[in-house]
C-alpha positions as CSV (number, residue, x, y, z in Angstrom):
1,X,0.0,0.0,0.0
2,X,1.1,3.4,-1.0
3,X,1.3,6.8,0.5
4,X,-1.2,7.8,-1.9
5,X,-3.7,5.1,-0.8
6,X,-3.3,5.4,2.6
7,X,-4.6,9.4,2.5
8,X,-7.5,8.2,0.4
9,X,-8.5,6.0,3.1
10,X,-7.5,8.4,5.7
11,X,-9.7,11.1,4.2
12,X,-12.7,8.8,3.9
13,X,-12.7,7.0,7.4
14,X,-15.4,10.2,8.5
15,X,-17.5,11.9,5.9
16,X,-20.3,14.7,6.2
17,X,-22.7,13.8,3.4
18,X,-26.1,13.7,1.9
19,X,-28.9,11.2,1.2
20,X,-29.5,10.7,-2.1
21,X,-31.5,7.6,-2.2
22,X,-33.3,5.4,-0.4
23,X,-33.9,1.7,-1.1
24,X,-37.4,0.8,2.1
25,X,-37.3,-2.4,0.5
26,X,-33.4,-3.1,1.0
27,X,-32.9,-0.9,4.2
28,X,-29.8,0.7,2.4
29,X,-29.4,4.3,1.4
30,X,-27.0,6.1,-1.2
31,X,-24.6,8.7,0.4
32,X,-23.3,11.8,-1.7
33,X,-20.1,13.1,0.0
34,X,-17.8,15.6,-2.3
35,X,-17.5,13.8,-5.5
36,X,-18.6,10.7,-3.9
37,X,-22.0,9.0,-4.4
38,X,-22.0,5.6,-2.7
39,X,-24.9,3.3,-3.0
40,X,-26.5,0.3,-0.7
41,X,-25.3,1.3,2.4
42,X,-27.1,0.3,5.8
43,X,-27.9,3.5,7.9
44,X,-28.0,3.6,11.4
45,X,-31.1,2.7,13.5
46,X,-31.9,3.2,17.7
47,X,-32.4,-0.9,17.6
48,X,-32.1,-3.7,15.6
49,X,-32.7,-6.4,16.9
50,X,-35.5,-8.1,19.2
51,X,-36.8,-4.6,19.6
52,X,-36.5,-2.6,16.7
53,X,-36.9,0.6,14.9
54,X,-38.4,1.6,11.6
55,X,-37.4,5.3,10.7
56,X,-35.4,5.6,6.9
57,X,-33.9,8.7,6.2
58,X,-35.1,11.4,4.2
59,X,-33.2,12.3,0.5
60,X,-31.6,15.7,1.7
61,X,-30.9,14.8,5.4
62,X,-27.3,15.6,6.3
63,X,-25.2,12.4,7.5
64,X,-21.9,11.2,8.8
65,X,-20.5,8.5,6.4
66,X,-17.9,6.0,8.8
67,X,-16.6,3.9,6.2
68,X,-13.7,1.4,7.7
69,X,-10.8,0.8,6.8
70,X,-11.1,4.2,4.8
71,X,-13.6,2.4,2.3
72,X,-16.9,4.2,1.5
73,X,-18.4,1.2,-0.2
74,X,-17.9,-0.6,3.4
75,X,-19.8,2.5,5.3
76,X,-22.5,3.0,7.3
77,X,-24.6,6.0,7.1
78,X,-25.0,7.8,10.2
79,X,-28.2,9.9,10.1
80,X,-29.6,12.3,12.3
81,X,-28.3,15.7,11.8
82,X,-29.4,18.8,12.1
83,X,-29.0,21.8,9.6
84,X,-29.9,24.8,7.9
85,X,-32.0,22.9,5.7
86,X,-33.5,20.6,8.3
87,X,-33.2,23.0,11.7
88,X,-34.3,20.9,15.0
89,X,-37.9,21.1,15.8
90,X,-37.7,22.3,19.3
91,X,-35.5,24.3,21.5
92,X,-36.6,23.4,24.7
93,X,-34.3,21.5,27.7
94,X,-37.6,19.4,28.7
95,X,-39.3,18.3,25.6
96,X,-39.2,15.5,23.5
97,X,-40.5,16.2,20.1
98,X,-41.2,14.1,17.5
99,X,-42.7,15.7,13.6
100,X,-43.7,14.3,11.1
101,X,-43.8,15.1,7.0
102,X,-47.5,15.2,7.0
103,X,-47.5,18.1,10.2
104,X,-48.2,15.5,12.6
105,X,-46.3,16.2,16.0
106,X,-45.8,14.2,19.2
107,X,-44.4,15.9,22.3
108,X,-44.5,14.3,25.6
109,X,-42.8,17.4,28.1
110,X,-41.1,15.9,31.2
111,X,-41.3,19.2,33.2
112,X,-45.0,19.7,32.9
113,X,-45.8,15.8,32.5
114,X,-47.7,16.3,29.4
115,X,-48.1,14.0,26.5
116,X,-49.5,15.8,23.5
117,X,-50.2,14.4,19.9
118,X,-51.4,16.8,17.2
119,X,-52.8,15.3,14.0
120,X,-53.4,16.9,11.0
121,X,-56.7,17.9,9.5
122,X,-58.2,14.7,8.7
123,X,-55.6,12.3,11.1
124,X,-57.2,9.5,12.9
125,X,-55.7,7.7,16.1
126,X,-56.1,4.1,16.1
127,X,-55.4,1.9,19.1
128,X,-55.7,-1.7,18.7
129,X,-55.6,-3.5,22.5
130,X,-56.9,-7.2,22.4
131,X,-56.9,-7.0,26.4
132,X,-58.4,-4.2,26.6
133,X,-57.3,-0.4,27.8
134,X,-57.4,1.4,31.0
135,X,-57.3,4.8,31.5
136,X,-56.5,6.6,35.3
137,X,-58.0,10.1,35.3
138,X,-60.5,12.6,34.4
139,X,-61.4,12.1,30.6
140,X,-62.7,15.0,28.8
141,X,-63.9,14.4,25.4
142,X,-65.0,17.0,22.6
143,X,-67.3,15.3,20.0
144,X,-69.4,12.6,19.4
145,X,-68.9,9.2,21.2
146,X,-69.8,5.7,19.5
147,X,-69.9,2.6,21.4
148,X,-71.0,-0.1,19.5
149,X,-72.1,-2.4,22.8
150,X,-72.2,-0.9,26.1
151,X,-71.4,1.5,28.4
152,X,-71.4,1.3,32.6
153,X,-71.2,3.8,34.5
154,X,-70.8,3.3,38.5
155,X,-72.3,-0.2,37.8
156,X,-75.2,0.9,35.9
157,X,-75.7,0.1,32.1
158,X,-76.8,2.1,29.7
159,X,-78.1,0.0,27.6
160,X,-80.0,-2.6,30.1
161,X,-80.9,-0.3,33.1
162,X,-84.3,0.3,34.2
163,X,-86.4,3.4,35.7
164,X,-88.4,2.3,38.7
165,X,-91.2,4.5,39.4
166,X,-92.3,4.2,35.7
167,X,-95.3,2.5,35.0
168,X,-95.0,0.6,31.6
169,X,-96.7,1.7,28.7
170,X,-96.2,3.4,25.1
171,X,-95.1,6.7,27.0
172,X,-92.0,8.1,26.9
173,X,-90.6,9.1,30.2
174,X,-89.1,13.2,30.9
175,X,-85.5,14.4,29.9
176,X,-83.1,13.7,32.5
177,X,-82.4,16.4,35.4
């Protein structure tokens, strides 16, 4: 190996560059660095593994190529950082922000305790929970309500409860006070 070699590899251990591409089907992305343009290379996720993380970068998002041994086509896209381009979202020391393309936003601030998720005109929120979900707390709700069985309140149900005092008939009985 040569003098010559070993600054190319030198110079390309750590790279800022650019997404170019992205391959969702492959999980690899292409990096533009200089006059570089490397294709097929993994990017860095939070996890991998038996828990894991899907989040693919975006085709303008700034990254840090690490390519060992000084060999691009051996790198690994670290992604991730902020820039004129794409500035932070937040400012703040106590939240945790998470945007999306679409204007969606999900902030959960550990200072005030407050989890907040802002959908965009037309967003739904599905939860799917087989067992069931609990919720600790005073619920406030804005808008119409749909249950498609039941609903008990402090043992009473709404749908099989009974007014005593009534005597049966085709009357209707008053509004509620």
């Amino acid at each position: 190996m040569n003098i010559t070699d070993l600054l190319r590899r030198f110079d390309n251990l750590i790279r800022l560059g650019n997404i170019a591409a992205v391959d969702h089907q492959a999980a690899r992305c292409t990096v533009s660095s200089g006059g570089l343009r490397i294709p097929n290379l993994p990017w860095l996720a939070l996890r991998a593994a038996g828990s894991s993380d899907w989040d693919p970068p975006t085709v303008g998002e700034q990254c840090i190529l690490l390519s060992p041994s000084g060999e691009p086509a051996q790198g690994i896209a670290l992604i991730g950082l902020y820039s004129q381009r794409h500035p932070a979202p937040s400012n703040s020391a106590t939240l945790r922000r998470r945007k999306y393309p679409d204007g969606a936003v999900i902030d959960y601030d550990h200072a005030s305790h407050t989890l907040t998720a802002t959908l965009p005109d037309g967003g739904k929120a599905k939860l799917v929970a087989p067992g069931g979900v609990s919720i600790l707390g005073a619920v406030d709700i804005t808008g119409l309500v749909t249950v498609s069985e039941d609903v008990i309140a402090a043992g009473i149900s709404l749908v099989n409860h009974v007014h005593g005092g009534v005597q049966g008939g085709p009357s209707n009985t008053g509004a509620p006070q």
